[in-house]
Structure formats: structure tokens, C-alpha cells
BAZARO-77468 format. One record per residue: residue in three letters; residue number from 1; y negated, z, x negated of N, C-alpha, C in turn. Coordinates in Angstrom, 2 decimals. Layout:
<sites>
    r    k       nY       nZ       nX      caY      caZ      caX       cY       cZ       cX
  ALA  NUM        Y        Z        X        Y        Z        X        Y        Z        X
...
</sites>
This chain:
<sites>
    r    k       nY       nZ       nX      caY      caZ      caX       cY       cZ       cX
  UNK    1   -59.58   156.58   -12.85   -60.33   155.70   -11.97   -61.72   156.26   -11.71
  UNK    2   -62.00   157.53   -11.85   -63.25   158.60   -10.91   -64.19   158.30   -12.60
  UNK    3   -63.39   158.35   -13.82   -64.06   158.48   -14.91   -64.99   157.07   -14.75
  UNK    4   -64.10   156.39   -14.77   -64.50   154.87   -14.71   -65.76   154.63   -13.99
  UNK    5   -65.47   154.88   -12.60   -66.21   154.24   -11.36   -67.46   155.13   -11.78
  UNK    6   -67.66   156.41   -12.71   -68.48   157.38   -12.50   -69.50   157.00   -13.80
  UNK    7   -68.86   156.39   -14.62   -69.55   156.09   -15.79   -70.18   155.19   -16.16
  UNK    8   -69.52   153.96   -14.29   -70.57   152.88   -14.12   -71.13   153.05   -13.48
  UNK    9   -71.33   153.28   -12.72   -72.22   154.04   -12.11   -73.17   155.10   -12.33
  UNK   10   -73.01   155.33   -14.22   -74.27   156.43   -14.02   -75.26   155.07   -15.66
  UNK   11   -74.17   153.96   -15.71   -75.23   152.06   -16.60   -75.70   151.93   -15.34
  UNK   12   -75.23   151.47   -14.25   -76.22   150.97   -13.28   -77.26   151.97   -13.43
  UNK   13   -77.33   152.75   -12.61   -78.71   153.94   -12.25   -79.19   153.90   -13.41
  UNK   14   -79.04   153.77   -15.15   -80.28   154.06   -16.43   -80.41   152.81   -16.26
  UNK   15   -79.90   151.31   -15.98   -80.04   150.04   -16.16   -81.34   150.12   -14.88
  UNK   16   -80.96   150.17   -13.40   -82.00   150.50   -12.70   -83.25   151.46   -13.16
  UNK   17   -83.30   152.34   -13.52   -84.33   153.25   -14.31   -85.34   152.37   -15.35
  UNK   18   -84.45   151.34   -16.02   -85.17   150.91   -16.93   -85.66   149.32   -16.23
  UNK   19   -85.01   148.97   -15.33   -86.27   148.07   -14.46   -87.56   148.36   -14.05
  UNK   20   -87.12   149.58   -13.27   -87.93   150.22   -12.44   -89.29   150.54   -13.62
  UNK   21   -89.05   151.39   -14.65   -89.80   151.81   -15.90   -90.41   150.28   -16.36
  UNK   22   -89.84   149.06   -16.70   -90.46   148.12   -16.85   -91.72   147.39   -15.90
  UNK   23   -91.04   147.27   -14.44   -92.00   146.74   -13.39   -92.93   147.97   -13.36
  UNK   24   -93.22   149.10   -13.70   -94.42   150.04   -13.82   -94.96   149.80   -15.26
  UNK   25   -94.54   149.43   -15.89   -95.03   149.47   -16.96   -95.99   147.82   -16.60
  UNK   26   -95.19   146.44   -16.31   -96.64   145.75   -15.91   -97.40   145.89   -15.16
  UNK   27   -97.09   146.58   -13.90   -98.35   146.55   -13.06   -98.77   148.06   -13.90
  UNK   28   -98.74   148.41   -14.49  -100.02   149.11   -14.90  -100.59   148.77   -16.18
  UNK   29   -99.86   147.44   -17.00  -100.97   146.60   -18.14  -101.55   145.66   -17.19
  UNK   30  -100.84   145.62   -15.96  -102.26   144.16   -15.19  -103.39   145.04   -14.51
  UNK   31  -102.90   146.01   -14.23  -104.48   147.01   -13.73  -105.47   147.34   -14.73
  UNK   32  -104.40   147.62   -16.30  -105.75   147.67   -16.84  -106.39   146.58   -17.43
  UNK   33  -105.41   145.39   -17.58  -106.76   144.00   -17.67  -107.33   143.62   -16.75
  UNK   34  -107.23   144.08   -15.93  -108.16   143.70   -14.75  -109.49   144.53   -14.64
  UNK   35  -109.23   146.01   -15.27  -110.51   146.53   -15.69  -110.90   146.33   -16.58
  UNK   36  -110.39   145.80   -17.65  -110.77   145.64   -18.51  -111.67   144.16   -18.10
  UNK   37  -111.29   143.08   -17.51  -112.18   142.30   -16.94  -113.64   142.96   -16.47
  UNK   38  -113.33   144.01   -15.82  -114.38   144.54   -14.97  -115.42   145.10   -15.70
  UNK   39  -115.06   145.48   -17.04  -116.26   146.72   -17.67  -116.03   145.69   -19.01
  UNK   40  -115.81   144.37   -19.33  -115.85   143.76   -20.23  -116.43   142.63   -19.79
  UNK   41  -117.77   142.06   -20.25  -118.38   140.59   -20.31  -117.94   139.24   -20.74
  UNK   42  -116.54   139.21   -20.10  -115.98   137.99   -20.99  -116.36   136.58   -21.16
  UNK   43  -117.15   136.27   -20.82  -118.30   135.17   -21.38  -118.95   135.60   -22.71
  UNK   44  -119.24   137.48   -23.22  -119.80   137.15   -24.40  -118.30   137.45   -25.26
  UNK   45  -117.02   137.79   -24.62  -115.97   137.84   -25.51  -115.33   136.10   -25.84
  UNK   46  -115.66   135.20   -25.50  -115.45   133.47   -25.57  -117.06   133.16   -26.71
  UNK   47  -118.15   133.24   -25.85  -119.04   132.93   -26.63  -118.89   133.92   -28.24
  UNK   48  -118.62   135.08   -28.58  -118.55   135.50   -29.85  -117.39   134.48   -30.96
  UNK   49  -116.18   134.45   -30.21  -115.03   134.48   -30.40  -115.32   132.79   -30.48
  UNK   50  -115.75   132.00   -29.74  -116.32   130.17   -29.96  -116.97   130.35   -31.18
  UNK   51  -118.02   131.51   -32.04  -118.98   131.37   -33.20  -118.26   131.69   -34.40
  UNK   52  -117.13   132.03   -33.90  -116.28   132.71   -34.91  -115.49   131.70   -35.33
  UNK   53  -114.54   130.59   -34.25  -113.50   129.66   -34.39  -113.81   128.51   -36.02
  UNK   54  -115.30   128.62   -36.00  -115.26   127.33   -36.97  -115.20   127.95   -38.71
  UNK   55  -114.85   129.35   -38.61  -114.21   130.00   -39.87  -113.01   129.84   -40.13
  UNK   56  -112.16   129.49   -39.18  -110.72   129.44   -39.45  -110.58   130.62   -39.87
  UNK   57  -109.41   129.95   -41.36  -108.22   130.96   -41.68  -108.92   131.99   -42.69
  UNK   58  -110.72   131.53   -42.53  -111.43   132.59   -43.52  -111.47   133.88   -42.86
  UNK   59  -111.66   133.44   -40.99  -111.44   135.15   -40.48  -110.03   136.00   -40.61
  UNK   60  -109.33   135.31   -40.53  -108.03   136.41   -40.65  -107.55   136.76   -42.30
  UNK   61  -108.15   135.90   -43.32  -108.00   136.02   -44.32  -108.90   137.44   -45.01
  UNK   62  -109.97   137.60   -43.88  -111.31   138.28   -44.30  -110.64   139.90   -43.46
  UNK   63  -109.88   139.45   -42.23  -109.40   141.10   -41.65  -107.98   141.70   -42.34
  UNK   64  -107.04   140.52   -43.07  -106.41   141.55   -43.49  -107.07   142.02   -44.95
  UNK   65  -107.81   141.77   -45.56  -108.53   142.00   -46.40  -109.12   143.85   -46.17
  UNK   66  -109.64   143.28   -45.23  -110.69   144.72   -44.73  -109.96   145.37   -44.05
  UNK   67  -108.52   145.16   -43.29  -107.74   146.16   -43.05  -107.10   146.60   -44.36
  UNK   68  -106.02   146.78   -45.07  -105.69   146.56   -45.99  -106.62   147.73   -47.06
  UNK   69  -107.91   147.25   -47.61  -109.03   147.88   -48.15  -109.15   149.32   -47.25
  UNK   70  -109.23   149.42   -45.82  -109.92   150.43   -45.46  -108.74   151.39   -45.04
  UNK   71  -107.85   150.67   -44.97  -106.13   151.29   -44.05  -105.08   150.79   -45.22
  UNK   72  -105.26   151.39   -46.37  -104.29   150.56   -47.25  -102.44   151.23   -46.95
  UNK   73  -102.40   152.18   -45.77  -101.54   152.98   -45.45  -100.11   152.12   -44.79
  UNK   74  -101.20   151.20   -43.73  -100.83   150.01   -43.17   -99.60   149.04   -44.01
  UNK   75  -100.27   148.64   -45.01  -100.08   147.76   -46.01   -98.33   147.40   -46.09
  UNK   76   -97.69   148.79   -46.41   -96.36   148.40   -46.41   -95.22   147.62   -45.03
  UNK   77   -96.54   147.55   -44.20   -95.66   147.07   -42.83   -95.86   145.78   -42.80
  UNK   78   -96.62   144.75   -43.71   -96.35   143.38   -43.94   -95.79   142.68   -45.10
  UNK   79   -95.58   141.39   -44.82   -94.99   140.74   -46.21   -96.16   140.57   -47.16
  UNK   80   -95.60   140.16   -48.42   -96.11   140.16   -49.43   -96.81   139.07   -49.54
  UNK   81   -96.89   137.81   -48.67   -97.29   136.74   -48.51   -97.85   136.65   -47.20
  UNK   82   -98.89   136.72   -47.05   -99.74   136.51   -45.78  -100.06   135.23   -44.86
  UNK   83   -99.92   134.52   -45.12  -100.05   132.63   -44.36   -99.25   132.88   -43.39
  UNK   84   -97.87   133.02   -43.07   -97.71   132.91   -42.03   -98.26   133.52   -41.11
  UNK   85   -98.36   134.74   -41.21   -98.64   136.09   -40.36  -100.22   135.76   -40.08
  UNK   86  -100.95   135.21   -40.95  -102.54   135.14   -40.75  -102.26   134.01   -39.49
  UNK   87  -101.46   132.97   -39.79  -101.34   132.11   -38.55  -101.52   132.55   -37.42
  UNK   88  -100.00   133.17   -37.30   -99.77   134.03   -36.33  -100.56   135.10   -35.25
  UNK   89  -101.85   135.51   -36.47  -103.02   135.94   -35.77  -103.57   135.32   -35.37
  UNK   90  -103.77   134.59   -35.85  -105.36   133.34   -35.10  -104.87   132.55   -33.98
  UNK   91  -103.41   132.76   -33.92  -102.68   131.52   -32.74  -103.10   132.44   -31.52
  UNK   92  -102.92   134.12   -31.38  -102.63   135.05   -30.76  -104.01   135.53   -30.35
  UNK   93  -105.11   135.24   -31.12  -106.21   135.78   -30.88  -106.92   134.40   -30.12
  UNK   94  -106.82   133.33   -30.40  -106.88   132.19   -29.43  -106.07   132.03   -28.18
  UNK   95  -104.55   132.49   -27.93  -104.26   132.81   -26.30  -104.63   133.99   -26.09
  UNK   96  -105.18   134.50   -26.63  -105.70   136.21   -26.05  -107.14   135.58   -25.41
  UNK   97  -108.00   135.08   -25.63  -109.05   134.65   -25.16  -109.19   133.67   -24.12
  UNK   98  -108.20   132.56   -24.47  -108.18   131.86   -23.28  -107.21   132.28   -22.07
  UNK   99  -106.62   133.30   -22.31  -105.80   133.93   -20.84  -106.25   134.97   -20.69
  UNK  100  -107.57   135.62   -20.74  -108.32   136.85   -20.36  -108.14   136.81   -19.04
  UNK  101  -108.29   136.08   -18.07  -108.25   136.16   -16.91  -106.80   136.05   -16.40
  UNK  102  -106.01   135.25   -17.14  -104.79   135.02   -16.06  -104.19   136.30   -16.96
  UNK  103  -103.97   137.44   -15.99  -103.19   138.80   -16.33  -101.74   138.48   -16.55
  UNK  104  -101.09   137.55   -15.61   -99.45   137.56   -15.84   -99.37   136.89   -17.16
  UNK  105  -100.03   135.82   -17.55   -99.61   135.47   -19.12  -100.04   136.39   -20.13
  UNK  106  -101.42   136.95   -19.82  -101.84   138.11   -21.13  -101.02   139.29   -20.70
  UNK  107  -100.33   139.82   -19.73   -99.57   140.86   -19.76   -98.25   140.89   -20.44
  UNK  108   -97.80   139.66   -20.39   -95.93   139.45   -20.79   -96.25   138.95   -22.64
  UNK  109   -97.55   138.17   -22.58   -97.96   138.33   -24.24   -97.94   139.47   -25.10
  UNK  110   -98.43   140.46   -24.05   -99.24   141.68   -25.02   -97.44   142.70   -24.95
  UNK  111   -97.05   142.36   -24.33   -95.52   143.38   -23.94   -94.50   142.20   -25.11
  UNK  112   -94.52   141.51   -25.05   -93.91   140.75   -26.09   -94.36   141.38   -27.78
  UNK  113   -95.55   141.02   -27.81   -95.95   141.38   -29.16   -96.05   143.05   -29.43
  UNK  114   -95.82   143.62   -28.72   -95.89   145.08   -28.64   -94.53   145.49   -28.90
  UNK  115   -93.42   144.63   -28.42   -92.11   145.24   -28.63   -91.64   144.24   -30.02
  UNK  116   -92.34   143.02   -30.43   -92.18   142.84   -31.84   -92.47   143.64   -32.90
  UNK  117   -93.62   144.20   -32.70   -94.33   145.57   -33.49   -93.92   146.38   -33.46
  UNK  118   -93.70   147.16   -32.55   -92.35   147.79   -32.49   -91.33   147.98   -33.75
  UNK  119   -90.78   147.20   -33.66   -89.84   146.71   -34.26   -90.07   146.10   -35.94
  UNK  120   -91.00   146.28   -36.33   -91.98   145.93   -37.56   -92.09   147.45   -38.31
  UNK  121   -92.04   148.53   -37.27   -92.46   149.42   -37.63   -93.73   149.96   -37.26
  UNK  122   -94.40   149.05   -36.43   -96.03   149.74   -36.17   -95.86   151.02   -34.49
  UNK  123   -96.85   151.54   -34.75   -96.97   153.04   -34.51   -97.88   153.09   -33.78
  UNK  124   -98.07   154.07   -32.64   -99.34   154.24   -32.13  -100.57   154.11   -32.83
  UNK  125  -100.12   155.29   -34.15  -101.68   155.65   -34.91  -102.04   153.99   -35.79
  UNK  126  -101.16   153.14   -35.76  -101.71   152.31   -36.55  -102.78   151.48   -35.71
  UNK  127  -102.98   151.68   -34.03  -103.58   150.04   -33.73  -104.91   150.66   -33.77
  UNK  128  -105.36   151.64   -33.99  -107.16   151.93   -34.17  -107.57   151.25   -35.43
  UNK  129  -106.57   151.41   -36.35  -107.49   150.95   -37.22  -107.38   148.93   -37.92
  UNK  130  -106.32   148.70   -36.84  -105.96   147.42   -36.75  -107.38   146.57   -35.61
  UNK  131  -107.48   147.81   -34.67  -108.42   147.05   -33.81  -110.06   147.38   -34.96
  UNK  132  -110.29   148.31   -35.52  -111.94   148.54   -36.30  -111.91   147.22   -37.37
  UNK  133  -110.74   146.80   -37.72  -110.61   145.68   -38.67  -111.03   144.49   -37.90
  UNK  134  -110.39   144.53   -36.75  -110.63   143.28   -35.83  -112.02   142.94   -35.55
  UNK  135  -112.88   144.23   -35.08  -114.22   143.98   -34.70  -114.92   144.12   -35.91
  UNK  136  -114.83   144.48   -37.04  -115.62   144.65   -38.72  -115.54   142.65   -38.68
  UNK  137  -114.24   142.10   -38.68  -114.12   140.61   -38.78  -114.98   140.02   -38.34
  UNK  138  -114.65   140.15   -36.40  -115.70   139.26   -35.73  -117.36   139.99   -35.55
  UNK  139  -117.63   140.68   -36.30  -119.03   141.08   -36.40  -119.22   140.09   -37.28
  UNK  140  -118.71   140.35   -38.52  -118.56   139.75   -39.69  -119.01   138.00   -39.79
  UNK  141  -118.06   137.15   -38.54  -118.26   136.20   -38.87  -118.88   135.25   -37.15
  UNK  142  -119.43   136.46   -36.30  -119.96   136.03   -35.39  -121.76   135.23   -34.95
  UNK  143  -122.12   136.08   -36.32  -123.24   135.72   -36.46  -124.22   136.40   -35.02
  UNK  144  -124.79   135.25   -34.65  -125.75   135.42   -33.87  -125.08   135.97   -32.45
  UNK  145  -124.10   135.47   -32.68  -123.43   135.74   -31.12  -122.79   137.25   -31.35
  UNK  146  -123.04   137.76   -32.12  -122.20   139.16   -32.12  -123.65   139.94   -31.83
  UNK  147  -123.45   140.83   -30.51  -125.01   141.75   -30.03  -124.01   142.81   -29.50
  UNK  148  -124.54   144.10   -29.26  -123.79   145.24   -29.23  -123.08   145.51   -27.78
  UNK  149  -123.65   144.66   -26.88  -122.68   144.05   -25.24  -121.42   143.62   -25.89
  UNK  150  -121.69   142.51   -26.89  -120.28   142.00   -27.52  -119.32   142.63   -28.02
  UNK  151  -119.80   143.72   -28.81  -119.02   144.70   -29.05  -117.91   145.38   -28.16
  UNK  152  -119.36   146.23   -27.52  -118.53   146.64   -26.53  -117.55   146.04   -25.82
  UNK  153  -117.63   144.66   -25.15  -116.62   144.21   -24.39  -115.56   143.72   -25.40
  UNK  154  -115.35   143.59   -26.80  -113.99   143.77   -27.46  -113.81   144.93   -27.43
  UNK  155  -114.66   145.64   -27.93  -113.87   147.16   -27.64  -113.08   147.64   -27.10
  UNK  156  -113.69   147.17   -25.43  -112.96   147.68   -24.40  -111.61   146.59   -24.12
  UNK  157  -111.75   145.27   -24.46  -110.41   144.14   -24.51  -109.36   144.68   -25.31
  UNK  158  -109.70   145.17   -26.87  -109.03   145.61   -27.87  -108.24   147.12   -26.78
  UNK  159  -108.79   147.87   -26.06  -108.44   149.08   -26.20  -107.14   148.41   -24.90
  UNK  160  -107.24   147.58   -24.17  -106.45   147.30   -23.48  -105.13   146.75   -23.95
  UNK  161  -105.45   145.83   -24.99  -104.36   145.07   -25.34  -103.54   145.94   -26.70
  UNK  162  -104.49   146.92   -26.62  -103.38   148.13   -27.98  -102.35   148.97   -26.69
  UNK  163  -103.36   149.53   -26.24  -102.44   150.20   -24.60  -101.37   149.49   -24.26
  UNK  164  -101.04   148.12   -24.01   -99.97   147.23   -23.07   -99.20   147.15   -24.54
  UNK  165   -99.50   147.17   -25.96   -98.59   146.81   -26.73   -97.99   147.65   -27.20
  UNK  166   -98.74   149.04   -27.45   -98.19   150.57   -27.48   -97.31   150.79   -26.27
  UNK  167   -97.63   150.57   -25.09   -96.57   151.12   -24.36   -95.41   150.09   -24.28
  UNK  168   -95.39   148.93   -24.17   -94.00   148.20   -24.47   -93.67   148.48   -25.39
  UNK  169   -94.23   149.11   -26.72   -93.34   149.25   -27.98   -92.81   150.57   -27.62
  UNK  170   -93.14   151.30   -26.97   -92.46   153.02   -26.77   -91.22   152.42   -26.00
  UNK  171   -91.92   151.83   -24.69   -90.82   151.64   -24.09   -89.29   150.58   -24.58
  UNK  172   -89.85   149.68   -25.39   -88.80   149.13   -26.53   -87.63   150.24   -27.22
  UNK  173   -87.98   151.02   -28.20   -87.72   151.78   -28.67   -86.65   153.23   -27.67
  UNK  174   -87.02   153.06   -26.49   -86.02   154.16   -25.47   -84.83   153.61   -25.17
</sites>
């Protein structure tokens, strides 16, 4: 009976542990989009990202290209056929922009896709060079609207939304 009562009792308390570890884990991806709001110009992250939209499937066709080329290390962690997955980016990089501000949907997005990746196989060390691909793209196809403010404030968006997807994928993985 003592084994029993003792062994549920020690699922509850890691089941509690791993709430507890979860509800810290969002409020500290909504603190940092919220700085990331703060030290990011997101009017020029919409206005770049609006100069970019009328490329379509040429921008994501153009980043796994230049990821791929520059990170060919990467490479084995996708399919052999890219269309869906290019979708999949451009769907993701369009609610990433229009929910910059609302934190509870870009937080449970970025913890979603972080524990899919996860699970893909992607790695801390992989999102630097997933995010230099990202901004090589929208330099690439921003044109006029890409100025080095712009940069910066993907920079600093990118460094947030690798953070909330790295740590749901660690925390996935425990």
C-alpha cells in the first residue's frame, strides 16, 4: 500500500514540477517578447516583411537555398522535397508578424513549433544559422525597405523567437 501511495505521489510532485517548469517557461517567452517589442521597431519589422510578401514562394525558395549552401550540415534534417515545408514557412512567418504584439498567441506558437523541432531533430546550434539565412532572405528580397534599424529589429525578433523555441524544445525533450 506505502509502495503504491508513495510512487504516486512522487507522478504527482514530477507531474506538478513539470507544470510549474512549463508556466515559467511562458511567462518568461512573454517577457521576452515584450522586450523584444521594446528594443525592436515593429513597424519597420511589417513594413520590410509587407516588401517582401509580393515574392512569395521565391523567398522561402531563395532561404532554403542559402541555408542549405551556407549550413549544408542542416540539410539532413529536412525532406527531400521542399513545397510543403516552404509553405509551412511562409504560413509561420506571416502569423509571426501579424501576432508580434499579441504575446499569448506568439508565445504558444513559438513553444509549439519549438517542441515540433524538437522532435525533427533540430538543436540549439542549429537556429543561428537558420536565423542568418532568414535575414540574408529578407535583405535579399526587401529592397528598399530593408535599412540597418530593420535589421536590427529582426535580429532582435529572430533572437527571441529561437530562445522560446529552444527552450520548449529542451523542455520537450525532459
Amino acid at each position: 500500500m506505502c509502495r503504491v501511495v508513495c510512487v504516486e505521489g512522487e507522478s504527482r510532485q514530477r507531474a506538478n514540477r513539470s507544470v510549474s517548469f512549463r508556466t515559467q517557461l511562458v511567462r518568461f517567452a512573454r517577457l521576452w517578447l515584450q522586450s523584444a517589442a521594446m528594443t525592436a521597431d515593429l513597424s519597420l519589422i511589417r513594413s520590410s516583411f509587407a516588401a517582401v510578401q509580393p515574392h512569395g514562394s521565391q523567398v522561402t525558395a531563395y532561404f532554403y537555398d542559402h541555408l542549405f549552401a551556407h549550413h549544408p550540415g542542416v540539410r539532413p534534417l529536412f525532406a527531400t522535397h521542399l513545397d510543403e515545408q516552404r509553405d509551412r514557412l511562409w504560413a509561420a512567418l506571416g502569423a509571426l508578424v501579424v501576432n508580434l504584439e499579441n504575446t499569448d498567441t506568439l508565445t504558444g506558437m513559438l513553444q509549439n513549433l519549438g517542441r515540433r523541432h524538437a522532435g525533427y531533430g533540430a538543436l540549439a546550434e542549429h537556429y543561428p544559422a537558420v536565423g542568418a539565412s532568414l535575414i540574408a532572405t529578407l535583405r535579399h528580397y526587401a529592397g528598399d525597405a530593408w535599412t540597418p534599424a530593420a535589421e536590427e529589429s529582426w535580429a532582435a525578433v529572430y533572437d527571441v523567437i529561437s530562445s522560446t523555441m529552444i527552450e520548449a524544445g529542451k523542455a520537450a525533450s525532459n
